[in-house]
C-alpha positions in Angstrom: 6.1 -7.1 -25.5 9.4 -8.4 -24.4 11.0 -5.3 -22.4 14.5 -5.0 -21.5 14.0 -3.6 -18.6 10.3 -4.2 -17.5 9.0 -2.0 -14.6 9.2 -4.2 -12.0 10.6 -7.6 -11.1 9.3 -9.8 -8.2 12.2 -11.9 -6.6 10.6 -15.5 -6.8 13.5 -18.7 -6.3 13.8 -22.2 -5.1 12.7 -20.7 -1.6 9.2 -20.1 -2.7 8.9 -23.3 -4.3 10.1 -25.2 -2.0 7.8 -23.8 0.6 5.2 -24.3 -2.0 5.4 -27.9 -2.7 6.1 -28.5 0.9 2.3 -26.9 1.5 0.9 -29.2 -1.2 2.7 -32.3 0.0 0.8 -31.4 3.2 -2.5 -31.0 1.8 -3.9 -28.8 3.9 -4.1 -25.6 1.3 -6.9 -23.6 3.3 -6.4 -21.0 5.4 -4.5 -22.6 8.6 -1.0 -23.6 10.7 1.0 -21.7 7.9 -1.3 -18.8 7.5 -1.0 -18.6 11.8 2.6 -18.4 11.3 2.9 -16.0 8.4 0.9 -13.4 10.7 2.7 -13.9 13.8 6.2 -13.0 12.2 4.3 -10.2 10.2 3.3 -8.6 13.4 6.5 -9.3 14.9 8.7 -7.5 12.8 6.5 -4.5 12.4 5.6 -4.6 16.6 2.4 -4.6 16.1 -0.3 -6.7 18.5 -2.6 -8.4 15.7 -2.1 -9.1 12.0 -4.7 -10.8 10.3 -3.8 -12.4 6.3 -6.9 -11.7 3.9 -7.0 -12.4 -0.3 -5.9 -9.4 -1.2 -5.5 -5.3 0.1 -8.7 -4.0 -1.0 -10.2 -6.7 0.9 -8.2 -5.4 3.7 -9.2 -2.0 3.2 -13.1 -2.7 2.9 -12.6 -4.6 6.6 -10.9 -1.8 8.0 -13.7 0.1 6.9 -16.2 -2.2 7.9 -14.4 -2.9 11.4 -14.5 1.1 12.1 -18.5 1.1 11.7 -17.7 3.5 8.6 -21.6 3.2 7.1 -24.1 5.3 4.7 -23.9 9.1 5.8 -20.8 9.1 6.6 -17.2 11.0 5.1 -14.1 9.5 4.5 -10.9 12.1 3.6 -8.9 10.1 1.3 -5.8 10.8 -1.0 -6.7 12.0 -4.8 -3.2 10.3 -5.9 -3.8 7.1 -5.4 -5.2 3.5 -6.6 -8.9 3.3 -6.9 -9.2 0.9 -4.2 -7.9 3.7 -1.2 -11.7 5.4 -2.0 -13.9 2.3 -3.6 -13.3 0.6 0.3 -14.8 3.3 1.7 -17.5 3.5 -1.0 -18.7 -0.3 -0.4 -19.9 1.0 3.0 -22.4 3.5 1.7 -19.8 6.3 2.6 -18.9 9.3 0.9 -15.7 9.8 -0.3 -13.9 13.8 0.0 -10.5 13.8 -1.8 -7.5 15.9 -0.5 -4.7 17.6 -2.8 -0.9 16.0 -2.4 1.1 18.5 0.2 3.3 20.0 -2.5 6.1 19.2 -5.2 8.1 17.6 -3.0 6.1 15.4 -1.1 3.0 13.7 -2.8 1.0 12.1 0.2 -2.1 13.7 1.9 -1.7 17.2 2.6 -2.5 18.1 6.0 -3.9 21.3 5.5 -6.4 19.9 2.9 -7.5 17.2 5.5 -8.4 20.3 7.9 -10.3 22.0 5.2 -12.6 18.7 4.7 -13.8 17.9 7.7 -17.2 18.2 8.5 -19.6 16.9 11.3 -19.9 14.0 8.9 -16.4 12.8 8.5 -15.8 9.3 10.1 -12.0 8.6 9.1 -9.5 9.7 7.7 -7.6 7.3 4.8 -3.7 7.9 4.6 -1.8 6.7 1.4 2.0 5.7 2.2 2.5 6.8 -1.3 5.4 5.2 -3.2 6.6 3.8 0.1 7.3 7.0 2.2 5.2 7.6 5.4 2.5 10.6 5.2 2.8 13.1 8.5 1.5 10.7 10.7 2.2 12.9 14.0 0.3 15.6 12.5 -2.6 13.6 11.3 -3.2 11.2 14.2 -3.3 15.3 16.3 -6.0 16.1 13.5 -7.8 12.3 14.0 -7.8 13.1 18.3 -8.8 16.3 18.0 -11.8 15.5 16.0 -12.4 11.9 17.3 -11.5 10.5 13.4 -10.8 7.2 13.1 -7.2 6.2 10.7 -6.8 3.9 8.1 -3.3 3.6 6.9 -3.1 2.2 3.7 0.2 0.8 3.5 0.3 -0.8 -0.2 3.5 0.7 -1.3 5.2 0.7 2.6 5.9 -2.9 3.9 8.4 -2.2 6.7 8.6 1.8 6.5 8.4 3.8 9.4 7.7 7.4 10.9 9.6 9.4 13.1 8.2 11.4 15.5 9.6 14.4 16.8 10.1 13.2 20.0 12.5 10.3 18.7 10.3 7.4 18.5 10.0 5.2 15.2 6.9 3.7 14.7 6.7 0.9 11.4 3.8 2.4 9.1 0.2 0.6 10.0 1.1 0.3 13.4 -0.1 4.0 14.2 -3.3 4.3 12.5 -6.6 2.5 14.2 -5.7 0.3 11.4 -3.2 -1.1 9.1 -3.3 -2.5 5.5 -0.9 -4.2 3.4 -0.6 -5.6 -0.1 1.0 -8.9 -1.4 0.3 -8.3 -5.2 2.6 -9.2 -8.0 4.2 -6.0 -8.5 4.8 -5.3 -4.3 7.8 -4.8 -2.6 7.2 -8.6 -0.8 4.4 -10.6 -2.9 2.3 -14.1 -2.6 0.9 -13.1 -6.5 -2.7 -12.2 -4.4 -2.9 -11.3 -1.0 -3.1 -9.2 2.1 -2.6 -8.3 5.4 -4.7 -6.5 8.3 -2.7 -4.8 11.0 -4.0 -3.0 14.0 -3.1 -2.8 17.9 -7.0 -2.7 19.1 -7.7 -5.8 20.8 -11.7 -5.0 19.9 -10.8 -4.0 16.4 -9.0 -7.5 15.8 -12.0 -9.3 17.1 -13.9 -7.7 14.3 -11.5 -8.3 11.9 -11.2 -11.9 12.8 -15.1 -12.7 12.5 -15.4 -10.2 8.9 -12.7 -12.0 7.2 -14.2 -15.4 7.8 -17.9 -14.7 7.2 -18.4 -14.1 10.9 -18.3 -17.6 12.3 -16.9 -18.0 15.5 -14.4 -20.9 14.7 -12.1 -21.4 11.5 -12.6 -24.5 9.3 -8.8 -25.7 10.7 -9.6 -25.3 14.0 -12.6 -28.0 13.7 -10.3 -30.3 11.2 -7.7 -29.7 14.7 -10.7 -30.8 16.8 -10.6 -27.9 19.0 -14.5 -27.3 18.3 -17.3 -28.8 16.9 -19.7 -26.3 15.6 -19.9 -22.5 15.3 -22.1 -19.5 15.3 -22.4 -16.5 12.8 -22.3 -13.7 14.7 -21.3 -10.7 12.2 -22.3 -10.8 8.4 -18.8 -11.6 7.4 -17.2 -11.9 4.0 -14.8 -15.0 2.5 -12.3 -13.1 2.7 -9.5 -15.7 3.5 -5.8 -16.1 2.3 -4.2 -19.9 1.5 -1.9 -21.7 2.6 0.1 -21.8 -0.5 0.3 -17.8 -0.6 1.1 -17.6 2.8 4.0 -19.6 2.7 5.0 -17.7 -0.1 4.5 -14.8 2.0 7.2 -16.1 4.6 9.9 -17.0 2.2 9.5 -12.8 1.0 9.5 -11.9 4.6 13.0 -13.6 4.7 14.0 -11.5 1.7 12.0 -8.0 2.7 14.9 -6.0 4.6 17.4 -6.9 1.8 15.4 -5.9 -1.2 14.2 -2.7 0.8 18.0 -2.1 1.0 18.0 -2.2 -2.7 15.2 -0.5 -3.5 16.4 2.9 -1.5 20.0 2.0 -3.6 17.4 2.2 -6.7 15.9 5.1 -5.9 18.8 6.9 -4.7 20.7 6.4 -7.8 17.4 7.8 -9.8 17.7 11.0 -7.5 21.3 11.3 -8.0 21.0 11.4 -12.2 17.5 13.2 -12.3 17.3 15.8 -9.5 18.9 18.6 -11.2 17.4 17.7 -14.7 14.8 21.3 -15.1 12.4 19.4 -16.4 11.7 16.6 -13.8 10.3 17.1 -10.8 11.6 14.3 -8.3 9.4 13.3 -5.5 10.4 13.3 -1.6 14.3 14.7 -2.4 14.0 15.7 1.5 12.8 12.9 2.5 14.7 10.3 5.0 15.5 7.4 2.5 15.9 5.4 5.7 12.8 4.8 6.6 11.4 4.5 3.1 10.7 1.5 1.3 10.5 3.2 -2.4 8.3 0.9 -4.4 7.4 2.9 -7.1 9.8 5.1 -9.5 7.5 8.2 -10.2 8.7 11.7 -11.9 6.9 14.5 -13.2 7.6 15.5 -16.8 6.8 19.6 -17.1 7.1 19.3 -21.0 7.4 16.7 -23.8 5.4 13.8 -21.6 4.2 11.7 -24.8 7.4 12.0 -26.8 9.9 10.9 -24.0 7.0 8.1 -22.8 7.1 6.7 -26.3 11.1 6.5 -26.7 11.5 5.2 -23.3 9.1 2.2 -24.9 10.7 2.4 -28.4 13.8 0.9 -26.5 12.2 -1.5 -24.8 11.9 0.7 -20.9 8.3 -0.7 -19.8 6.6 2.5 -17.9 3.3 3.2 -16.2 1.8 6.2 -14.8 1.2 6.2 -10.3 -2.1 7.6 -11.0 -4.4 9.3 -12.9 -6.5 11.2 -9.9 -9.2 9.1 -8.6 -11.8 12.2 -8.2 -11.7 12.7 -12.1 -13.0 8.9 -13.2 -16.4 8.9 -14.1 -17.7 7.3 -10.9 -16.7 10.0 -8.4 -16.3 13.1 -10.8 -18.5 15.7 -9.7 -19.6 19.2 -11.1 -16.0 20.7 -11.4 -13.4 18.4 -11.9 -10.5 18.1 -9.0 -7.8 20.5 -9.8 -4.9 19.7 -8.1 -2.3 22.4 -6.5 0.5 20.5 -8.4 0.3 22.2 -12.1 1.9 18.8 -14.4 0.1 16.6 -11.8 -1.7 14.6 -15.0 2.1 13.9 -16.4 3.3 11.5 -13.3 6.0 8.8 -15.3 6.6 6.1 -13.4 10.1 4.0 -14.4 11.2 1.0 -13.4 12.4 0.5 -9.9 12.8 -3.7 -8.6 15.8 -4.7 -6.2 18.3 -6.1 -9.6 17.7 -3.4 -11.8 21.5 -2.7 -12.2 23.2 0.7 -11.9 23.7 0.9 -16.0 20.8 0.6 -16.3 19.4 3.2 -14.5 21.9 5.4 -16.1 20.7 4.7 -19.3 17.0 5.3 -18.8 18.2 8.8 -16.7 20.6 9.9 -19.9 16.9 9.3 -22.1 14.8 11.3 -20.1 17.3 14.4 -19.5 19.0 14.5 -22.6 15.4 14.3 -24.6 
């Protein structure tokens, strides 16, 4: 369907292609010089010690999982409102998987009271969800993590370049407080290379592991042998092909030029939603108390409390492309258990997401707003 206003928009130019055709003129396209550089000024703007570039975020989760000695036996606290891939990482491992509620109305990452309530002498880690690009309680988790020697995955899909504020002062960039950060580059992300990830963590131990699982364990890179700087290798870890390109990684540069600038727009996006919808009775608008700031909103999602269908299918009979940010992961067939997963959030199951990309203009907005409240 051609929508008018489709739900999101990546910001692709003659930047990206020009990087692109400058990689192929080179032709070296594996994994090398510019995937080095892509993760030096990733790690640099968050100020964070290691970032590694992988395929894509769930391989970036099933490393951090793997990295963290997560194995058969063991728990892993993860978000119910999320994408799939959050729990099937831990799941590859042999893991179990215990699902927390969202904190409340107002704020839908991991609630902190439910991680308590979950932890057993089996839990391992705890996964943490940036949900639609704002930071889960990361003081109070990390206390929750020391005090019960868990280990913390941050998945940071939705969050490239968000950050927490303690209450001590100190900002922190999301995936830089957790044992271990991970980032998507899909098509639909806040900075994109169509496929691809990244692997953040400040563990000097950690990012050995990562280095040797990403790369099926061997001790040397195929473009450090092409450079001449070894000859052979070992395999030292079963590892996984888990390796980005060069083309996607200098994709990946060109969006880090672009990333604070689009985040700009993106809080202007979802500012302007909160303006026309927050006092609409039958919305609920996520993270109003929230500090825009340090959010990097990459999702639009509402709860409708009546007439979901109806208003879903005029927003498409005008051409407004929607999706829904997510169906619980504890109710699909290959985690539901005896009773399903009730949540604490009572139109949970009627989560509307609407367009939110850096040019979707003011009017627009507007328009979609005056459709929803005035149905």
């Amino acid at each position: 369907m051609d929508w008018k206003i489709p739900l999101s928009e990546p910001d692709l130019g003659q930047e990206e292609i020009d990087t692109v055709i400058s990689v192929i003129k080179s032709k070296w396209l594996t994994m090398g010089a510019v995937t080095a550089e892509f993760e030096k000024k990733f790690a640099e703007k968050m100020n964070v010690k290691y970032a590694f570039a992988v395929n894509n975020a769930t391989a970036a989760l099933h490393i951090a999982n793997v990295c963290l000695n997560i194995k058969e036996g063991d728990e892993v606290i993860c978000p119910a409102l999320t994408f799939v891939a959050s729990a099937n990482a831990s799941k590859y491992t042999g893991a179990k998987v215990v699902f927390a509620d969202i904190t409340d109305e107002n704020d839908w990452t991991i609630s902190v009271s439910d991680i308590k309530k979950l932890i057993t002498k089996k839990t391992k880690a705890i996964v943490v969800v940036h949900y639609a690009g704002f930071s889960c309680n990361m003081e109070e988790i990390m206390n929750i993590a020391k005090e019960y020697n868990l280990k913390v995955i941050e998945d940071c899909a939705h969050s490239p370049f968000a950050a927490y504020k303690f209450s001590n002062g100190e900002i922190k960039s999301l995936g830089s407080i957790g044992d271990v950060g991970c980032f998507s580059f899909f098509g639909n992300k806040n900075m994109t290379t169509g496929e691809g990830g990244m692997v953040t963590t400040n563990s000097d131990e950690i990012a050995q592991k990562i280095k040797l699982l990403r790369s099926h364990g061997m001790t040397t890179l195929t473009y450090e042998r092409h450079k001449g700087h070894a000859s052979g290798y070992d395999v030292v870890e079963l590892g996984y092909n888990y390796r980005i390109d060069e083309i996607r990684s200098a994709i990946g540069i060109s969006q880090l030029n672009k990333i604070d600038y689009n985040n700009t727009e993106r809080r202007r996006v979802y500012k302007t939603y909160m303006d026309y919808l927050s006092n609409c009775k039958n919305v609920i608008f996520p993270f109003k108390d929230s500090d825009l700031s340090l959010a990097t909103p990459h999702i639009m999602p509402i709860i409708l409390k009546n007439n979901y269908l109806e208003i879903k299918n005029l927003l498409k009979e005008k051409g407004i492309q929607t999706s829904k940010h997510y169906d619980l992961v504890p109710n699909f067939s290959i985690y539901k258990e005896d009773k399903p997963f009730v949540s604490k959030m009572e139109h949970i199951n009627n989560i509307l997401t609407l367009p939110l990309y850096p040019g979707l203009k003011q009017d627009d907005i507007k328009f979609i707003c005056d459709l929803v409240s005035n149905y």
